[in-house]
C-alpha positions in Angstrom: -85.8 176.3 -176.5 -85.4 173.1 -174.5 -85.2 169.4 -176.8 -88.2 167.3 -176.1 -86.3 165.3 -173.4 -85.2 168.0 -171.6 -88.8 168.9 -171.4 -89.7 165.6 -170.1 -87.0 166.1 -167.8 -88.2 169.0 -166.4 -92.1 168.0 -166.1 -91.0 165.0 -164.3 -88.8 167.0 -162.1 -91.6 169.5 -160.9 -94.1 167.0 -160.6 -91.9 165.2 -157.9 -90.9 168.6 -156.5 -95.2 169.7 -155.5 -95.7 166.3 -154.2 -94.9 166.9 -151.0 -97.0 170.1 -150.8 -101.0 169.5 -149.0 -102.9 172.0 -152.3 -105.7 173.8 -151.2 -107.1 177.9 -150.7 -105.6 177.1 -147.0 -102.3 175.2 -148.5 -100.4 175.5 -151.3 -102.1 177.2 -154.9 -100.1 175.9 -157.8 -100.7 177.2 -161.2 -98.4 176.6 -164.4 -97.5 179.3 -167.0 -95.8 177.5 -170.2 -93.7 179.5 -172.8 -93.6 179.7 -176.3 -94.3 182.2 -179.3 -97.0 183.3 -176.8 -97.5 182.6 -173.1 -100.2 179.8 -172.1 -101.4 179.9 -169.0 -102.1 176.2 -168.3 -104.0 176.5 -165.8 -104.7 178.9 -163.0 -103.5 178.7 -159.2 -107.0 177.3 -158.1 -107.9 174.9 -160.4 -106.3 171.9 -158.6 -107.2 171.2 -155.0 -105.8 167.7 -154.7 -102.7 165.6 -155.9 -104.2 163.5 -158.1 -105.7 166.5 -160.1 -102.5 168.1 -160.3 -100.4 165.0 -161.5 -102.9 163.9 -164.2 -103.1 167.8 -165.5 -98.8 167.6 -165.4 -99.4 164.2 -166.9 -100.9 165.4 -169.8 -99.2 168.8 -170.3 -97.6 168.8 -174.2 -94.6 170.8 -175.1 -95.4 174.8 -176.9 -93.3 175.6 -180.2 -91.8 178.3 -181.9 -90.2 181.6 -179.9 -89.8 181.8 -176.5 -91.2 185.1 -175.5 -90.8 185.1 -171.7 -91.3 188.7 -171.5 -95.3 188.3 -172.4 -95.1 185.7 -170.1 -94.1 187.7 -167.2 -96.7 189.8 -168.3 -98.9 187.0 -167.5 -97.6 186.3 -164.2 -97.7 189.7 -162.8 -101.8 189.7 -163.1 -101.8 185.9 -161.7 -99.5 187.2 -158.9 -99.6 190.5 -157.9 -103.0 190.6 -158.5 -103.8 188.1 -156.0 -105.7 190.1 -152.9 -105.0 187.4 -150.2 -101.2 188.4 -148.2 -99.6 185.3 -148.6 -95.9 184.2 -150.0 -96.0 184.3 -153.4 -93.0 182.1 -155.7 -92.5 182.7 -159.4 -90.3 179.6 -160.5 -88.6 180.2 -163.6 -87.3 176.9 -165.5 -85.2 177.4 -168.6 -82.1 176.7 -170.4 -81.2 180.2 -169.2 -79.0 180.8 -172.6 -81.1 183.6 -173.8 -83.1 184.6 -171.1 -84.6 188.0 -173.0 -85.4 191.2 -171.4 -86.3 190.0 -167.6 -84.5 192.0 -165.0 -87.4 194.6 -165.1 -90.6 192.3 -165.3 -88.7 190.1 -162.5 -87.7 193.3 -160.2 -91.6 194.5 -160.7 -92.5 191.8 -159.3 -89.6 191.4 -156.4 -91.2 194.8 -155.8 -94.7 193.5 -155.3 -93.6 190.9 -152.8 -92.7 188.1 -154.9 -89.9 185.7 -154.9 -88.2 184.6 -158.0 -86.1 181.3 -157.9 -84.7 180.1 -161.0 -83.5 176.8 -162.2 -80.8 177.0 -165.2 -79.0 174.1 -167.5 -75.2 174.5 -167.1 -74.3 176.3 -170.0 -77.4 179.3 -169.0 -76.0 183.0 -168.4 -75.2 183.1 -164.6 -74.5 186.9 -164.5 -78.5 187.5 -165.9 -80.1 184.8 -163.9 -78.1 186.2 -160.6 -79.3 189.5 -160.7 -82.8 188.4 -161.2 -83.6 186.0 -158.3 -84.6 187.0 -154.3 -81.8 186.8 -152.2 -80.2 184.3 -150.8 -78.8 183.2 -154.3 -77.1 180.0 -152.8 -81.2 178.6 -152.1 -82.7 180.7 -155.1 -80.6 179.8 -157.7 -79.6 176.5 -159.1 -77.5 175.9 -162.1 -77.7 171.7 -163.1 -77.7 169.9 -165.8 -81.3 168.8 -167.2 -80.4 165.4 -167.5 -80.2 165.1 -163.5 -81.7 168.0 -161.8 -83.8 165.7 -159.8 -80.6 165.9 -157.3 -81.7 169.7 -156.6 -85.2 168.2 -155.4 -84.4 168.4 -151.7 -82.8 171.7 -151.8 -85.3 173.4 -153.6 -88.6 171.9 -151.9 -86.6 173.1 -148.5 -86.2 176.3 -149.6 -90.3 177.0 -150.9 -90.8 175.3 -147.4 -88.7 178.2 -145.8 -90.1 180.8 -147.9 -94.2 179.6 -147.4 -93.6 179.4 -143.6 -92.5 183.3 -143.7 -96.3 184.9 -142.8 -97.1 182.0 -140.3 -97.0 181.6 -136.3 -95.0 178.1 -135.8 -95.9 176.2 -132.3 -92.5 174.9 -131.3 -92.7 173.3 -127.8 -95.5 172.3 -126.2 -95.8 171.6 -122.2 -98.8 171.4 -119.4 -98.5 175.3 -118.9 -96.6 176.8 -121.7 -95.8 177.1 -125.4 -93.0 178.1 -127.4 -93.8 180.5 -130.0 -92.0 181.2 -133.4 -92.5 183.7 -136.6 -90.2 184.6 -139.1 -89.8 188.3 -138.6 -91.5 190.6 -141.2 -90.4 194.1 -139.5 -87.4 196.0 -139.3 -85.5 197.8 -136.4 -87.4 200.8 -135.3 -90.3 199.8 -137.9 -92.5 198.8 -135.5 -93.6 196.7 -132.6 -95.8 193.1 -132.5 -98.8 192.8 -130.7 -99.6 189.4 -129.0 -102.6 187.9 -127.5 -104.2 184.7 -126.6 -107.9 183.7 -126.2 -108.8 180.0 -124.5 -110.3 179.3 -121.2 -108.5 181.6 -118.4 -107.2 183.9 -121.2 -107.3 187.4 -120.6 -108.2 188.2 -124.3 -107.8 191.8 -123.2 -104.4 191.4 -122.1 -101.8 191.9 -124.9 -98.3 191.7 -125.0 -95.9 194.0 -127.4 -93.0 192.7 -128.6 -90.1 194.6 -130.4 -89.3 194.5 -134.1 -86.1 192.2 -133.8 -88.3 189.8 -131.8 -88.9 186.0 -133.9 -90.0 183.7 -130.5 -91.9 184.0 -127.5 -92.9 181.5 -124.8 -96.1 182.0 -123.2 -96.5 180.5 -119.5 -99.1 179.7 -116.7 -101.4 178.1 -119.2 -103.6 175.5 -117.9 -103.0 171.3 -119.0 -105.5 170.0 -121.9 -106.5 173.1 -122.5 -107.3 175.2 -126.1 -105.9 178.2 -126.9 -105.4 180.1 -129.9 -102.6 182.7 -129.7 -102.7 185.6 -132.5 -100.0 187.9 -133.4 -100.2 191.4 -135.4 -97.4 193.0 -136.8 -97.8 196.9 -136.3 -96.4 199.4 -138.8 -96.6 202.6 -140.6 -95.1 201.9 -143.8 -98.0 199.2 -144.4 -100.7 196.8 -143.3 -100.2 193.3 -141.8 -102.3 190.3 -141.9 -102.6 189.3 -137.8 -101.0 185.5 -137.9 -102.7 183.1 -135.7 -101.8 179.8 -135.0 -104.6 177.1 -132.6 -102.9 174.4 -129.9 -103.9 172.3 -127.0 -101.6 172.2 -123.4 -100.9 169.0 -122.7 -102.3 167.0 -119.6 -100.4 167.5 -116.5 -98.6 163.8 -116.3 -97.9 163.6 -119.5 -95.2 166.1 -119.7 -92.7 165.2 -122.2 -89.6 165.9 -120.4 -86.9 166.8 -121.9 -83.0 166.4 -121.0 -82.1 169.7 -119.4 -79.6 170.4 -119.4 -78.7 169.8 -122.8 -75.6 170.5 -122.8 -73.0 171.7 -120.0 -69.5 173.1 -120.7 -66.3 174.9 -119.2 -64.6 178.1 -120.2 -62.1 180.7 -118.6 -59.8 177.6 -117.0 -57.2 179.2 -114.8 -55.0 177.1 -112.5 -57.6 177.8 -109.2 -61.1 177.9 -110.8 -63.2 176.8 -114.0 -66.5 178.2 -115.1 -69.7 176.2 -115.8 -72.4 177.2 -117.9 -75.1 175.3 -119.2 -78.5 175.6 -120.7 -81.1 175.8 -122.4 -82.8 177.6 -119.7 -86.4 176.5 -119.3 -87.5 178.6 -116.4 -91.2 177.2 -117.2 -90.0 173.3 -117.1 -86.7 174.0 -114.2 -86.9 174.8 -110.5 -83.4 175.3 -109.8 -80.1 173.7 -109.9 -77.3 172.2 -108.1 -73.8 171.8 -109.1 -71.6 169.3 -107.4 -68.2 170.6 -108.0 -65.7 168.9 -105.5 -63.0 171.1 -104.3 -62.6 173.2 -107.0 -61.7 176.7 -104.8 -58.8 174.6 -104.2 -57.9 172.7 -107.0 -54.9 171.7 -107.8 -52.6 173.1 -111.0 -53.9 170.5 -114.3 -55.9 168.2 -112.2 -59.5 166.2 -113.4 -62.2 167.3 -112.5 -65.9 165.3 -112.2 -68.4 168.9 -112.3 -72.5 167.5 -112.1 -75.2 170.1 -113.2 -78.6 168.5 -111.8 -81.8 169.7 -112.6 -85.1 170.0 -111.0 -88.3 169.4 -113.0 -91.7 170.9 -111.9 -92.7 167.4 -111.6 -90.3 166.1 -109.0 -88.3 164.4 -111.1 -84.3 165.2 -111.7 -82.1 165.6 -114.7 -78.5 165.4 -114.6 -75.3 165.6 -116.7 -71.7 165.6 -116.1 -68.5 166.7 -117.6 -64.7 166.6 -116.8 -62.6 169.8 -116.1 -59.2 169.8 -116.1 -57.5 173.3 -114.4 -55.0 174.7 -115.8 -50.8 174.3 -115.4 -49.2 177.6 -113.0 -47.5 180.0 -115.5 -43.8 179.9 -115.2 -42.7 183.0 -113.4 -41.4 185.4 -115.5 -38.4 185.9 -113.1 -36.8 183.0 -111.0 -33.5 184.8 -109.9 -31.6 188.2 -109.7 -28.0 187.6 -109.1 -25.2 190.4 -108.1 -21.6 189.5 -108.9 -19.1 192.1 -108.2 -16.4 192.6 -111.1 -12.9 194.1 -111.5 -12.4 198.0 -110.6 -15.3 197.7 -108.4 -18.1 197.3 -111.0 -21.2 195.0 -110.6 -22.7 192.6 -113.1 -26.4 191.8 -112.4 -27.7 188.6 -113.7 -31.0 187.0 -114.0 -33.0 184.2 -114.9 -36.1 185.1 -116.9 -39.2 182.9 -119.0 -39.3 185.4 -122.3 -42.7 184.2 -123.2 -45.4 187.1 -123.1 -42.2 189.2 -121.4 -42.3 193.1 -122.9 -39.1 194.0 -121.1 -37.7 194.8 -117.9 -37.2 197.8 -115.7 -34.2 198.0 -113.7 -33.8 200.2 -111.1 -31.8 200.9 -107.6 -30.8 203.2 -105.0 -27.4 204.5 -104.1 -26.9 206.9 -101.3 -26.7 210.0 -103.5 -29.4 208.8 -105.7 -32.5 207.2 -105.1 -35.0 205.6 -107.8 -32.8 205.2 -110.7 -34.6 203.2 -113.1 -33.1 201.6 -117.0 -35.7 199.9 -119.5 -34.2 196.8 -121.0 -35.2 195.0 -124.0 -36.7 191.0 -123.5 -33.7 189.7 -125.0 -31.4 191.0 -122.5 -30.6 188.6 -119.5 -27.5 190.5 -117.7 -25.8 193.6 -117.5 -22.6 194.8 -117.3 -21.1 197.7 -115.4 -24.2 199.2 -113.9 -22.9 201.7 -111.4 -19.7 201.3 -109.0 -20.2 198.7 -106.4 -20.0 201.0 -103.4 -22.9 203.7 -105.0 -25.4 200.7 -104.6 -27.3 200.2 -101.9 -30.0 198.0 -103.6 -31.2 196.8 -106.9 -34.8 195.7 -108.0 -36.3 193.8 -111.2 -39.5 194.2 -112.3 -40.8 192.3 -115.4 -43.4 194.0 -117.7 -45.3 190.4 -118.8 -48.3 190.5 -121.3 -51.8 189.8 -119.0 -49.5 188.8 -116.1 -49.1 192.2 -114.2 -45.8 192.9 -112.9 -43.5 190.3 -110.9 -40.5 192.1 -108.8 -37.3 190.5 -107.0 -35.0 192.3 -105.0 -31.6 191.9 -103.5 -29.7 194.5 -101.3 -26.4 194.7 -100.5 
């Protein structure tokens, strides 16, 4: 139901899109399912091996007429897809004007069921409510509404997201040193689903040692490896409610003085400033690359209220060599006391006034209390607001009277006076 130049549009825009993509039974299979009055399978997903095959066949691909029956063609897709035997990520990408998209939200949750994620591309004017029920989560990445005219501006977005989605059953290598590796998978169990199994074979490799990992695991860095030396590291997702394919993924340690070092640490920063002490923390910690640390701090114990600091976190390759970076820390001001003076000022008919100076921020009140020599402990809550008091008891009855503030994360403070 598209116009001839929207159909150019969109030929042009998915040739540009598989460029990118290395095609192959160990890469990426494309195959190409066109929609009309019946569904024609243009050709199959391993018919094209290379990029110039696949361009030429795009090329010279002519637009179908008459009805669009996209049912039948999910029909089509369902025995190109699901019945696939190899356990790899499998994408249905749907391109339409998305006005009338038919009766989909079955054939496309059929084949969510089966493991297979459905992105859609829509012109602007397609039916969002239909389109957003029918794609794999996230919609944000598997969803793109854009005018035909200039969807090569979703290119980017898209090709990231198939990126994101073909990497999901495959063991990533993500730092490499002399004597370890960094090892990354996008996590294909749930919590309390199951466990992962890890082992490694290469020279020195105790193939019978393994390693299990919990569900929630996604990384692991393997250590005490030997420099220029091959190893091939395999991980098996364990389950009950069904079968993995064991991921593998094939790397060589690098030779002992050529250790790319990094800048560790990477980054260094202060928290919980108080006007006597800071805290440092850095990182990344890279027990296999770091010996230890030293902090050159000055004379922080005894810094001063809102004074600079200079704080230097060094640290200490494997190789010798040292890696440094500083920051500036500045403590912080002394709270104002919440009382600075209690004041006693005797009135007419013997009566006392008590007085006192107070900071009301964070202040919850006040307990007032004294003693008199017929009654000790007399205590009177008074409000935050309140800053003196009239009339408290005769002057003689009082033999001493105490202030306490009730301040929010500040404890208590208390000032006395006697008579």
């Amino acid at each position: 139901s598209v116009s001839n130049l929207e159909f150019h549009h969109l030929v042009r825009f998915t040739s540009a899109l598989l460029q990118a993509f290395a095609l192959g039974p160990d890469h990426v299979r494309v195959g190409l399912l066109q929609v009309g009055t019946h569904a024609i399978l243009e050709f199959d997903l391993d018919v094209h091996t290379d990029q110039e095959s696949l361009q030429k066949s795009l090329g010279n691909l002519r637009q179908l007429q008459g009805d669009t029956n996209t049912e039948a063609a999910l029909g089509v897709a369902h025995s190109v897809l699901v019945d696939s035997v190899r356990d790899v990520p499998k994408v249905l990408l749907w391109l339409t004007d998305g006005v009338q998209p038919g009766d989909v939200e079955g054939p496309m949750a059929a084949l969510k069921a089966k493991g297979v994620y459905v992105l859609a591309i829509f012109a602007v004017h397609g039916n969002f409510q239909v389109l957003k029920r029918i794609v794999s989560p996230p919609v944000e990445s598997h969803l793109y509404s854009v005018d035909i005219y200039n969807i090569e501006i979703i290119t980017e977005d898209l090709r990231e997201a198939l990126i994101k989605i073909f990497s999901v059953k495959r063991l990533h290598l993500i730092h490499l040193t002399s004597h370890s590796a960094l090892l990354q998978w996008c996590p294909v169990l749930t919590a309390d689903s199951g466990y992962y199994e890890l082992w490694l074979s290469g020279a020195g490799a105790d193939s019978e040692s393994r390693r299990y990992l919990s569900a929630e695991s996604s990384s692991v860095e393997l250590s005490a490896l030997h420099p220029e030396t091959s190893y091939t590291a395999f991980l098996q997702p364990q389950s009950n409610d069904r079968l993995f394919n064991t991921l593998s993924v094939h790397f060589t340690t690098m030779a002992g003085e050529k250790i790319q070092l990094k800048t560790y640490p990477a980054v260094v920063f202060v928290s919980d400033r108080s006007p006597r002490k800071v805290q440092v923390s850095w990182g990344p910690l890279q027990p296999s690359l770091i010996q230890g640390y030293t902090v050159e701090y000055g004379t922080i114990p005894r810094g001063q209220p809102e004074t600079e600091y200079l704080i230097t976190v060094t640290a200490r390759h494997g190789n010798g060599e040292e890696r440094a970076m500083s920051v500036r820390a500045c403590t912080q001001a002394e709270p104002s006391p919440a009382l600075v003076d209690l004041q006693l000022h005797p009135m007419d008919q013997g009566e006392i006034q008590v007085m006192w100076k107070a900071h009301e921020e964070g202040v919850r009140g006040y307990w007032l209390s004294w003693d008199s020599p017929k009654f000790k402990n007399q205590f009177l809550f008074v409000a935050p607001s309140v800053t003196s008091l009239l009339s408290l008891a005769s002057l003689k009855e009082v033999a001493s009277v105490c202030l306490l503030s009730i301040a929010r994360g500040e404890g208590r403070l208390c000032c006395a006076l006697g008579l």
